[in-house]
N, C-alpha and C positions, 0 to 999 in steps of 0.2 A: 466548505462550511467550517470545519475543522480548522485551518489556517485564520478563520476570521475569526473564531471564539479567541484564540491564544493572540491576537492578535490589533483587534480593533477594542475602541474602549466602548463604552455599554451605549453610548448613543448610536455612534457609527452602526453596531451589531445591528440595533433593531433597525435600523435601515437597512443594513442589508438581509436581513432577516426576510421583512417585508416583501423588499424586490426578489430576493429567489423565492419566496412564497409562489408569487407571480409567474415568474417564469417557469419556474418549475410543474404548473399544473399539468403539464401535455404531455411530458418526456415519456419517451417508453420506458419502459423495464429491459434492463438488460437481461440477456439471458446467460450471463454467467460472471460476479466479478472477481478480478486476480487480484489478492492484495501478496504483493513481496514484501516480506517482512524479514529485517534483521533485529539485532540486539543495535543501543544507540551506539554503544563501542565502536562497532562494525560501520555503519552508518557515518559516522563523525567520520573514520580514516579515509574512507571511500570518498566523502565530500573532500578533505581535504587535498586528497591524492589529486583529484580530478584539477584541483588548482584553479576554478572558477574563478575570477574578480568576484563576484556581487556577494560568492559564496564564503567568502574566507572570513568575513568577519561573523558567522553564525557559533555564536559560543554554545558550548557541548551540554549546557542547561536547558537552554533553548531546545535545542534537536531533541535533549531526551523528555521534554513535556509536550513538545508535537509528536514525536512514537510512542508515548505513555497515551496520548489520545486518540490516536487512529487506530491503536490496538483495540481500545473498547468500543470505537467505532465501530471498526471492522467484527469483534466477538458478537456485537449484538445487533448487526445490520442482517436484517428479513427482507429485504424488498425482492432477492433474485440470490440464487446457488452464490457461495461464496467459497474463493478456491486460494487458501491460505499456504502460501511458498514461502519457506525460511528456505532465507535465500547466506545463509551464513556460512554455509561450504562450497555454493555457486555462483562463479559470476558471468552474469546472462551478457553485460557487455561486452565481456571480451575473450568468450571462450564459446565459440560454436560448438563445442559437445556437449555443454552444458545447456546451453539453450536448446538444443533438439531433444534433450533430455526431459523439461517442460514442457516442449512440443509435443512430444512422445505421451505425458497425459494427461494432454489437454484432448488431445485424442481419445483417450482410453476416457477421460468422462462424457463426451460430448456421443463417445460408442455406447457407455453406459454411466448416467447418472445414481451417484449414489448419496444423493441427499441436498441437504438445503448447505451444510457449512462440510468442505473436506478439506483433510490437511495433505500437504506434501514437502516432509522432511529430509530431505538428500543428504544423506552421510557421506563423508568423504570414503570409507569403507565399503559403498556401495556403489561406489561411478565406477 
């Protein structure tokens, strides 16, 4: 939905506004969602680095009014536990320690829930 605000012009929206109306009635609820979050800095390099074709022409304006959106998204989304990873000293694709480090708790919430929104900040001081 996000992608489509920043994205489609005001007709196209309410079409597709309509149709996930629609679809949308049944889904379940998740029972927990992960949002990774970085700074756009971080973000932009990361795209860059990956060296995608489709990705290369995403100017650094762009990327930071679609993280300027999904942040408020993500701060005010109720529907199910929201489990907020600044992911700005870890990277989950390429560093198996780092990702069992996530693992590790996602664990520890699903052992013990503690609330509707929890953060998890990984200091590089702290791996």
């Amino acid at each position: 939905m996000l992608f489509a605000k920043t994205t489609l012009s005001e007709r196209e929206l309410e079409l597709y506004i309509q149709i996930y109306d629609y679809l949308s009635l049944d889904l379940p609820t998740p029972d927990l969602v992960i949002y990774l979050q970085a700074d756009s800095k971080t973000l932009y390099e990361r795209i860059m680095d990956r060296g995608i074709d489709m990705e290369k022409n995403i100017s650094y304006e762009y990327l930071q009014s679609l993280n300027e959106a999904y942040k408020g998204f993500f701060l005010s989304f109720d529907r199910s536990p929201v489990l907020i990873v600044n992911t700005e000293f870890i990277d989950l694709a390429n560093s198996k320690k780092d990702f069992e480090i996530l693992l590790d708790k996602l664990l520890e919430y699903f052992n013990n829930p503690q609330g509707r929104k929890m953060y998890f900040n990984p200091h590089p001081s702290l791996l």
